[in-house]
PLY file of the C-alpha trace (Angstrom):
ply
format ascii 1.0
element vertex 406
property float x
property float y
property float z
element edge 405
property int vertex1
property int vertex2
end_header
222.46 -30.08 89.33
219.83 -27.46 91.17
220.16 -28.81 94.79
216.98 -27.19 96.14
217.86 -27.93 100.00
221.49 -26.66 99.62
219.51 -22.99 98.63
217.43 -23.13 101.39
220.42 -23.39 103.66
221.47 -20.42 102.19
218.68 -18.17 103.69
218.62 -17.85 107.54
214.71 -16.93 107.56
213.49 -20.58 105.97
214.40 -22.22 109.22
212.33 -20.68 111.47
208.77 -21.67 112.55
205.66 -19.62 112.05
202.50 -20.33 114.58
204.07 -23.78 115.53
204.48 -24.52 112.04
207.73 -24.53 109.70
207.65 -21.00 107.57
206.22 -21.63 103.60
207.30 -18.23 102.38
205.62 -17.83 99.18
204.84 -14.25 99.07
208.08 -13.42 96.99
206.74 -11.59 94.43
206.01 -8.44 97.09
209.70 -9.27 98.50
211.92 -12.70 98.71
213.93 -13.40 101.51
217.83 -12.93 101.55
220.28 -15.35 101.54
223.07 -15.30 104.06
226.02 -13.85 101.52
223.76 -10.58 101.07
222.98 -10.47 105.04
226.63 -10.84 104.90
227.55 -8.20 102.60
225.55 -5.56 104.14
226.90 -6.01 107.63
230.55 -6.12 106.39
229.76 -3.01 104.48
228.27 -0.83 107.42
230.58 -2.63 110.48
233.48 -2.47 108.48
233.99 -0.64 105.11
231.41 2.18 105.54
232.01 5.80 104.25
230.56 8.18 101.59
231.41 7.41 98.31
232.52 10.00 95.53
233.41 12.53 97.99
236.21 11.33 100.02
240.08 10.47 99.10
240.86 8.62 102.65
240.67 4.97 102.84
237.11 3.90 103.96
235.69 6.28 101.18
237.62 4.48 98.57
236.61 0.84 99.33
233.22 2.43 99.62
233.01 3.41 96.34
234.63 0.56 94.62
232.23 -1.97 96.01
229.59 0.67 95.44
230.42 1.69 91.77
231.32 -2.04 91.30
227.65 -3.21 91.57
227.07 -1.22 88.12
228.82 -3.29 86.45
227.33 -6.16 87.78
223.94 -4.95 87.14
225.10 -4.13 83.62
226.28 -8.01 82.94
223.28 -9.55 84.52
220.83 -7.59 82.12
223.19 -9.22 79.41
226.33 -6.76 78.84
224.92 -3.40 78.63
226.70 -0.45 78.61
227.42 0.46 82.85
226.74 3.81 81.59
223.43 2.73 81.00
222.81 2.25 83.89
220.92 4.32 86.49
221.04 3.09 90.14
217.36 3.92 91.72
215.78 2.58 95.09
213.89 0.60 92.88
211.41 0.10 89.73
209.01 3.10 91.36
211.89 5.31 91.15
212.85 4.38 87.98
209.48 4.83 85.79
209.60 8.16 87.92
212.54 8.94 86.45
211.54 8.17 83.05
208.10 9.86 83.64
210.19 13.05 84.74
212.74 13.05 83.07
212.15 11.84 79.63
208.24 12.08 79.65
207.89 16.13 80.26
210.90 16.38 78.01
209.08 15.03 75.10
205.64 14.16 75.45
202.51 17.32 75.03
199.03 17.29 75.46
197.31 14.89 73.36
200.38 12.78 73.18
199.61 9.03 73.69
201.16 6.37 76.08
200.32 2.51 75.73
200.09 0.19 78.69
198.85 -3.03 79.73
195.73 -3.36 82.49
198.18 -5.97 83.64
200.66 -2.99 84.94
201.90 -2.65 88.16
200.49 0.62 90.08
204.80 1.80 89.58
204.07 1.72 85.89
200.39 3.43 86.00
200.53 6.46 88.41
203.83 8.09 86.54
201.85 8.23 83.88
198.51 9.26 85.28
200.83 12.60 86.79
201.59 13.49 83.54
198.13 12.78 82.07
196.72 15.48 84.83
200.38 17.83 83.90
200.56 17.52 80.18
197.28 16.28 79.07
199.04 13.05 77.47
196.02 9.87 77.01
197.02 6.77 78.48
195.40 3.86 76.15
194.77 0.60 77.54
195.42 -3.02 76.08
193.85 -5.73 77.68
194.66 -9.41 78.22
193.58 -12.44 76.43
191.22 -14.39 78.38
193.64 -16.98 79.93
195.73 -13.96 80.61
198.40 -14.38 77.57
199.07 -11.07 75.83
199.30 -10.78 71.89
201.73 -8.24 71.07
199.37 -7.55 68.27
197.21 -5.86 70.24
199.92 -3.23 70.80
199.84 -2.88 67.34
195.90 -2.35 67.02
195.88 1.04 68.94
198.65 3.03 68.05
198.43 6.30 65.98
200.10 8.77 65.06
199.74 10.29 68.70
201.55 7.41 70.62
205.15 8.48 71.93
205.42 5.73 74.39
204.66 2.21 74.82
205.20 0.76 78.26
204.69 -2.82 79.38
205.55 -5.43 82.64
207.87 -8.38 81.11
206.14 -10.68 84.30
202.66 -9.94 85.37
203.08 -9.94 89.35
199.43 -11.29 89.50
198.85 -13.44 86.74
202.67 -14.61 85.84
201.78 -13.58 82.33
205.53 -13.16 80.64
204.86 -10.51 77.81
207.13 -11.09 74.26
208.86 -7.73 74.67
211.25 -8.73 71.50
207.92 -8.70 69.70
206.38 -6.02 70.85
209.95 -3.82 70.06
209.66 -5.00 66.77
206.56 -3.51 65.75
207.13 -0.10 67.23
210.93 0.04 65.69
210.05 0.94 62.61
207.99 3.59 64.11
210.23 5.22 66.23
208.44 4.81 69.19
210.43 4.15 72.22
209.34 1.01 74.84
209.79 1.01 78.80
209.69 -2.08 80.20
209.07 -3.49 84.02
211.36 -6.33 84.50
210.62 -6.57 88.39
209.43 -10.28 87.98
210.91 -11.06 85.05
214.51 -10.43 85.69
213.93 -12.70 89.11
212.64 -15.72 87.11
214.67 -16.10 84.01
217.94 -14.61 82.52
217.15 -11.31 80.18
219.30 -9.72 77.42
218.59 -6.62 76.65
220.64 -6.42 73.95
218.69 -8.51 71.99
215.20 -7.40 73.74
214.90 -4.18 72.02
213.50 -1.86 74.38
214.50 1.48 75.34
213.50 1.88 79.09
214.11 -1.10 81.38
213.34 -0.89 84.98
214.68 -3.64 88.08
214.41 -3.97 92.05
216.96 -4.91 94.47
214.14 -6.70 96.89
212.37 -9.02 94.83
215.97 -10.09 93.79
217.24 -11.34 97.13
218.68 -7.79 97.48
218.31 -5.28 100.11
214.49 -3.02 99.89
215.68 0.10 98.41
217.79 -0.88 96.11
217.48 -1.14 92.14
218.01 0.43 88.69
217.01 1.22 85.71
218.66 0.63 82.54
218.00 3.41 80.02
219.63 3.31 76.46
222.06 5.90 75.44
219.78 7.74 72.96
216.89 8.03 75.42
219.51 9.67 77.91
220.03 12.64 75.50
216.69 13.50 75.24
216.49 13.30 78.92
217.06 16.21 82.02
217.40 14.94 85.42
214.41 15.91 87.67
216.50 14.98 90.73
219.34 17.95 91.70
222.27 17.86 94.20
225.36 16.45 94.84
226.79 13.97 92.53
224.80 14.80 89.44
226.44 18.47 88.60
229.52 19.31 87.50
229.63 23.18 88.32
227.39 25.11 90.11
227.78 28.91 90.65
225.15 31.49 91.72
224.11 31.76 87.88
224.35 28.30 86.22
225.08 24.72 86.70
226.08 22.21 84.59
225.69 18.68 84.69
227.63 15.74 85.26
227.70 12.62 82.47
225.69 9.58 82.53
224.89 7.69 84.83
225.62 10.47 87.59
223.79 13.04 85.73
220.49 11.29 87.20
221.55 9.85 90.50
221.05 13.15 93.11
222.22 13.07 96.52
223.81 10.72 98.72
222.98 6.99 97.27
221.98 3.85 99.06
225.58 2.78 99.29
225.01 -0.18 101.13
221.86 -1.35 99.95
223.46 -1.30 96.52
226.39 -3.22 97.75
224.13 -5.81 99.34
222.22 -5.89 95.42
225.33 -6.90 94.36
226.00 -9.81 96.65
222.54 -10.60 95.63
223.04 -10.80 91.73
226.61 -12.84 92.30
224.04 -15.21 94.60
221.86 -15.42 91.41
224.65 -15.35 88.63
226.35 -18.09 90.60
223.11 -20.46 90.83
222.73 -20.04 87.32
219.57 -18.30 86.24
218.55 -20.92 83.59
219.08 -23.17 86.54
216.59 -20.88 88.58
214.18 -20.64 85.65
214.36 -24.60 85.48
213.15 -24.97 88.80
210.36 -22.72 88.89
209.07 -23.96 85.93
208.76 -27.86 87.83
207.30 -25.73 90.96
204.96 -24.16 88.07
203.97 -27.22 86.76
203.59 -29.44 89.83
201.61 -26.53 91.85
199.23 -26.26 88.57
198.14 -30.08 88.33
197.41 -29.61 92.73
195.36 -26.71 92.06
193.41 -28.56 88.83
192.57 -30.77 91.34
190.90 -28.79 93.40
187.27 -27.31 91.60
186.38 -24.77 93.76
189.90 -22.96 93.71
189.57 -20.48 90.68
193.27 -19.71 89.30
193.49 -16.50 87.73
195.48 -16.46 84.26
197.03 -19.98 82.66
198.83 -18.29 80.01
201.30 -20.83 78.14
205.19 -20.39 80.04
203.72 -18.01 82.98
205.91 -17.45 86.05
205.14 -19.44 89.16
202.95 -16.67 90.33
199.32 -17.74 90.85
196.73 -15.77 91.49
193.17 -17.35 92.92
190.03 -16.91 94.44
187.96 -19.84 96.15
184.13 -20.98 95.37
182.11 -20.20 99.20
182.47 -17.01 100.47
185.91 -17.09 101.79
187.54 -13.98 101.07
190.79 -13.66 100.09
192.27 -11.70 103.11
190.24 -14.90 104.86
192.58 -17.23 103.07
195.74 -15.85 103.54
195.42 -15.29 107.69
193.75 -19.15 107.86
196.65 -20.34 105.39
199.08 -18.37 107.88
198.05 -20.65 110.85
199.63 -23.22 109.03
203.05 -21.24 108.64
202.54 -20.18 105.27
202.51 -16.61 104.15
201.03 -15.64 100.84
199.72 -12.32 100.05
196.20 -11.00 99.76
194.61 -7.76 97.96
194.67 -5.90 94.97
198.53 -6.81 94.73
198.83 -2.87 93.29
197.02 -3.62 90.01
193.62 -2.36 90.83
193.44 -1.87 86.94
193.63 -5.43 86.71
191.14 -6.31 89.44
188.68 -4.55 87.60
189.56 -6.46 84.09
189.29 -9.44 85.70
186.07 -8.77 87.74
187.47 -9.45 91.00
187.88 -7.28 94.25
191.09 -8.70 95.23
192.74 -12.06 95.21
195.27 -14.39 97.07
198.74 -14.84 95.65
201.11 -17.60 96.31
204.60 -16.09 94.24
207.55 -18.74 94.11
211.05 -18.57 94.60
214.26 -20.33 94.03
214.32 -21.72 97.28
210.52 -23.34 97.09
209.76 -26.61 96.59
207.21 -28.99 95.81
206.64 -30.31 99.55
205.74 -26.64 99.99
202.93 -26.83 97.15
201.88 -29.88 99.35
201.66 -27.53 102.13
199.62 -24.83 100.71
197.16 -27.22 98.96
196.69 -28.83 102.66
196.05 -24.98 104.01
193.60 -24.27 101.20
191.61 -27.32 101.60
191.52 -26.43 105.44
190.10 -23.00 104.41
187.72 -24.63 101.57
186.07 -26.68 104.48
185.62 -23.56 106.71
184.14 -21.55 104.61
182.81 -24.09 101.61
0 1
1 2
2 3
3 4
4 5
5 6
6 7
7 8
8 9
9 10
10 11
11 12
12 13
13 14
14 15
15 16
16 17
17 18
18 19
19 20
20 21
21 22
22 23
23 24
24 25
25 26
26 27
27 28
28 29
29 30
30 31
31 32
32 33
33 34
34 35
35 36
36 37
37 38
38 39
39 40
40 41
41 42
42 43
43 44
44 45
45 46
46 47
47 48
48 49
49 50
50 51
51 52
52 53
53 54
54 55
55 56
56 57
57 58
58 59
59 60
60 61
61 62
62 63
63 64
64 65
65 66
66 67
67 68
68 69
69 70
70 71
71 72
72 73
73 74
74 75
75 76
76 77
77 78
78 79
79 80
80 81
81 82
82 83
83 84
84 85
85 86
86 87
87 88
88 89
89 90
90 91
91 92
92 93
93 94
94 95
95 96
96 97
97 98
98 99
99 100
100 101
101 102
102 103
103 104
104 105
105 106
106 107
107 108
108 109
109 110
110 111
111 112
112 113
113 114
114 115
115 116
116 117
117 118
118 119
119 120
120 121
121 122
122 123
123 124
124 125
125 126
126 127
127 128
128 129
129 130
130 131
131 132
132 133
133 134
134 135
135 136
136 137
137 138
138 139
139 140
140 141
141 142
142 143
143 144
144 145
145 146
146 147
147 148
148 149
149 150
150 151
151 152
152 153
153 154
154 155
155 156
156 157
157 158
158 159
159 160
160 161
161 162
162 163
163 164
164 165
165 166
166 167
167 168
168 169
169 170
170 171
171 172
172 173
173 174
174 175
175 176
176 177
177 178
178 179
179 180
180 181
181 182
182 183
183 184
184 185
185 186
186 187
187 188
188 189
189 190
190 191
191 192
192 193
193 194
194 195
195 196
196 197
197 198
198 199
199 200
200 201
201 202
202 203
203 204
204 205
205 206
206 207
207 208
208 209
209 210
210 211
211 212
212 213
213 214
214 215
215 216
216 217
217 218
218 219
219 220
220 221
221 222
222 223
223 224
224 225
225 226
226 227
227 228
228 229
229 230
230 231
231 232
232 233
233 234
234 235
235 236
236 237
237 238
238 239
239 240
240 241
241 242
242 243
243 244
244 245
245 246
246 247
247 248
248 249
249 250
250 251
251 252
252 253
253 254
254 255
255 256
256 257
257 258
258 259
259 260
260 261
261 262
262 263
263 264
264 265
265 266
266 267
267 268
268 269
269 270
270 271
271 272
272 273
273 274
274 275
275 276
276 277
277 278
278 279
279 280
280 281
281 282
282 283
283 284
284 285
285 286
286 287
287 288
288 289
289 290
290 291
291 292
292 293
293 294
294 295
295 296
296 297
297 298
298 299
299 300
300 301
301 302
302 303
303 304
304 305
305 306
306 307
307 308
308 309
309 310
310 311
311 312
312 313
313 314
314 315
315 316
316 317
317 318
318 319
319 320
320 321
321 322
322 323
323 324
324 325
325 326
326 327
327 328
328 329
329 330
330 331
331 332
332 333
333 334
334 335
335 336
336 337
337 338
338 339
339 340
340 341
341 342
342 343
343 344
344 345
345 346
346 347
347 348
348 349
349 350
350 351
351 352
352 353
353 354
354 355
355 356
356 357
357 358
358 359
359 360
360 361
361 362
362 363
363 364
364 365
365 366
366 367
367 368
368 369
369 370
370 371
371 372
372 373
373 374
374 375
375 376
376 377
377 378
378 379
379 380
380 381
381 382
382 383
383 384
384 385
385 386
386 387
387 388
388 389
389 390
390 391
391 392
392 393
393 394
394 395
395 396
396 397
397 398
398 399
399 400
400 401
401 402
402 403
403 404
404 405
């Protein structure tokens, strides 16, 4: 059984008061608080076990890298048993489409090539692109939403041509909690050969995902939405896309030879991770997913569902709150505006008065904004360590607000 208050114990943060008032942290999708066994993790790592990794043969660079290279496999059974070679450690989803934008994108992608997104995209999966639409000349070709913010993989279908080389979705929206049928979506472009990157920063917090079974080519992750450390993340990238790839990133760890004429590369995953990592920000990711793994992520995805569903019939209540998307199985991620004037960066500093923090703007998906006709909204995000008595608390804050400015 998910025991709610045994989780909150967990994370140091949830007992402390904000403005007189006990903290409501719902601003987890932007970045969710970490529970003690990362906080843990990290400081064991840099008080007691720290060193470079790969370089060394003494005895702190050793442990380093186990626990480092260690996390890979983690990473690779919590995505559902992929191959650890598949998997790229990055300081986090931006990196990754970077990576994929740089590295397989000016591989194999010329002007007049076209790339398929969603409006619902996060700015990490828009501006990669938009560099290589002002570098190559490639069109980017929108898909929008349905109106209660569900997405029809059909759509996908609708647009493409001969043209598209690259489809590239979010699994979560991180406004509208839309979750996007990837499996779906890889089915019609399979046949095609067209590849599909995928931003499983929400989704991969919310529910368990198998990308063996998903079918996409591209799939990118970050380390501080998942309890982890900021800068921290990966991206999983499927052996076939690797080959057609060149890392855009050069220095240490990622060559094999280098002499004053050539270089060669080192294999996968290496061959794209440059430099000195973030050894113990990875580490702490690790604690992180072992935190997750050991809660059980259906048992996660259970809970935020009732948080879902509870905070939804509050909000129906109230008629001057306007919730942006209600698609069928969303994420507890709710997006709003309210009826009266108040804006939304007025909501979320009279909300904080009461101790809870939600977040405020364009939420990087100014694309989105503009679909949806809005300026900027409020977001209240859930987490595994939210509860109900928290949706109690928020409603309270918003009605407070309503009366202000109503």
């Amino acid at each position: 059984m998910y025991d709610v208050n045994a989780v909150r114990a967990d994370f140091p943060i949830l007992s402390r008061e904000v403005n007189g008032k006990p903290l409501v942290y719902l601003d987890n999708g932007a970045s969710a608080q970490k529970p003690q066994a990362v906080i843990d993790a990290v400081t064991r790592a840099y008080g007691h076990e720290y060193a470079n990794v790969h370089r060394g043969l003494h005895t702190l660079s050793t442990i380093a890298t186990e626990n480092y290279e260690a996390v890979r496999g983690k990473i690779a059974a919590f995505l559902g048993g992929v191959a650890e070679e598949e998997v790229i450690f990055t300081t986090g989803s931006t990196m990754g489409f970077n990576l994929i934008a740089y590295g397989w994108g000016m591989e194999n992608l010329t002007a007049g090539d076209e790339i398929v997104l969603s409006v619902m995209e996060h700015h990490a999966n828009i501006v990669p692109w938009h560099f290589l639409r002002e570098r190559l000349g490639v069109k980017l070709v929108w898909v929008e939403p349905e109106a209660d913010g569900s997405f029809d993989p059909a759509r996908v279908a609708e647009v493409l041509t001969e043209r598209t080389k690259l489809v590239t979705l979010t699994h979560m929206s991180n406004v509208l909690g839309t979750v996007v049928d990837i499996a779906a979506v890889a089915e019609i472009l399979r046949p095609r050969g067209i590849p599909l990157a995928v931003d499983g920063s929400q989704a991969t917090v919310h529910m368990p995902v198998d990308l063996t079974t998903l079918g996409a080519d591209f799939y990118c992750i970050t380390g501080h939405k998942l309890y982890g450390p900021s800068a921290s993340g990966a991206v999983w990238i499927r052996a076939e896309r690797q080959a057609q790839m060149r890392p855009f990133m050069g220095g240490g760890d990622m060559i094999r030879t280098v002499t004053r004429d050539e270089i060669s590369y080192n294999d996968p995953p290496h061959k794209f991770e440059a430099g000195t990592p973030g050894i113990v920000q990875m580490i702490g990711l690790g604690a992180a997913l072992d935190y997750m793994t050991g809660l059980g992520m259906e048992n996660i995805a259970a809970h935020e569902a009732g948080l879902r569903d509870y905070a939804l019939d509050r909000f129906r209540a109230l008629n001057w709150l306007n919730v942006q998307g209600t698609a069928p199985g969303k994420g507890a991620i709710f997006s709003f505006t309210m009826d009266g004037g108040a804006h939304p960066h007025d909501i979320s500093t009279i909300v904080d008065q009461k101790g809870v923090a939600v977040r405020a703007g364009h939420h990087c998906c100014q694309p989105l904004m503009q679909h949806m006709g809005v300026s900027a909204t409020c977001r209240a995000s859930f987490g595994l360590y939210n509860t109900t008595e928290e949706v109690d608390v928020l409603v309270d804050a918003l009605e407070t607000c309503h009366r202000l400015f109503g």
